[in-house]
N, C-alpha and C positions, 0 to 999 in steps of 0.2 A: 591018341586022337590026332589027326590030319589037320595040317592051317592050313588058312585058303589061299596062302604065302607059297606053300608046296606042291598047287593045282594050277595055281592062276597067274600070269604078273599081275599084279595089280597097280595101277596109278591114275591120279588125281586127270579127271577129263577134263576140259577144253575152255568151259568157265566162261562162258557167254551170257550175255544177258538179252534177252527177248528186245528190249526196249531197243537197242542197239543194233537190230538186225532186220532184215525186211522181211515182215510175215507174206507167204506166198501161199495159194492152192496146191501146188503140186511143187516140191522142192525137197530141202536135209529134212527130217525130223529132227525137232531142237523137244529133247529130253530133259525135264528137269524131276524135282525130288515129291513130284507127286505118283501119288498108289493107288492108279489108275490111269484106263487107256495105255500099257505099256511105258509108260509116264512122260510119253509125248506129247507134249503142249500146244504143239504148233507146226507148220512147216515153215521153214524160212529158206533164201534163197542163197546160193553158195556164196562164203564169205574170200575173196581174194586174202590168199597168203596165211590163210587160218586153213588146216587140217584136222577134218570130221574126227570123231571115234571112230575107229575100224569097223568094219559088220564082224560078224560071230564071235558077237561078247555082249558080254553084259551089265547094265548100268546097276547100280548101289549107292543110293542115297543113304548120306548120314548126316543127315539133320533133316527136318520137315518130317516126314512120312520114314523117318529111319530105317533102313534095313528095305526097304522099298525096292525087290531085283527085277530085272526084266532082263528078257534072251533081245538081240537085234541081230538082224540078219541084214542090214545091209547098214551103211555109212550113218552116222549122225551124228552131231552135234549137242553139247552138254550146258548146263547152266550149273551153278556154284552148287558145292559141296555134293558134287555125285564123281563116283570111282566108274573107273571100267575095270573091267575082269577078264584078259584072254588068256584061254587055258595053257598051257605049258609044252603040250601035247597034242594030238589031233584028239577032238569030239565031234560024238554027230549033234543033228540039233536038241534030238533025245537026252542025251546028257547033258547039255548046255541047261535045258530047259530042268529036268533034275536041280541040278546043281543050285538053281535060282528060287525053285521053292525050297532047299534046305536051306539056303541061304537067308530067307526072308523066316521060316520057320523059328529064327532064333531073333525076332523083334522084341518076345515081350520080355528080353533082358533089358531092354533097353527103352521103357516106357516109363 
């Protein structure tokens, strides 16, 4: 069996807190640990000297909505205890998107 260690880098995202940031219309996505909406909360607007999550990766909540993935295809920004996942290798969005349902397929270990 494959770790996701072997596919992915993986590391702890950006760690922002909503309260803390100016909710915008049209701005990052600030992603946190819920399982739904692609677990975008909100848009806020770009934070000086802070660096988005990359696009074509994926977030992973581990706590709240555990095991909660989503694909992102462009920049955004993370709140407490969600991972990003970029692949090792080139993927198309196909696999990315794969990847994120097997990823999330293995929640009810962890309920």
């Amino acid at each position: 069996m494959t770790t996701l260690e072997k596919i992915f880098d993986v590391w702890y995202g950006v760690n922002l807190q909503v309260v803390n940031s100016e909710v915008v219309e049209r701005g990052i996505p600030f992603v946190s640990r819920q399982a739904v909406d692609n677990g975008v909360v909100c848009h806020v607007r770009k934070i000086e000297g802070v660096t988005p999550n990359p696009a074509h990766t994926l977030s992973i909540a581990v706590s709240g909505s555990v095991l909660s993935t989503f694909y992102h295809d462009c920049e955004y920004y993370s709140g407490r205890d969600v991972y990003v996942a970029k692949p090792k290798e080139p993927m198309t969005r196909e696999e990315m998107l794969y990847y994120a349902v097997i990823i999330e397929a293995n929640k009810y270990k962890y309920n």
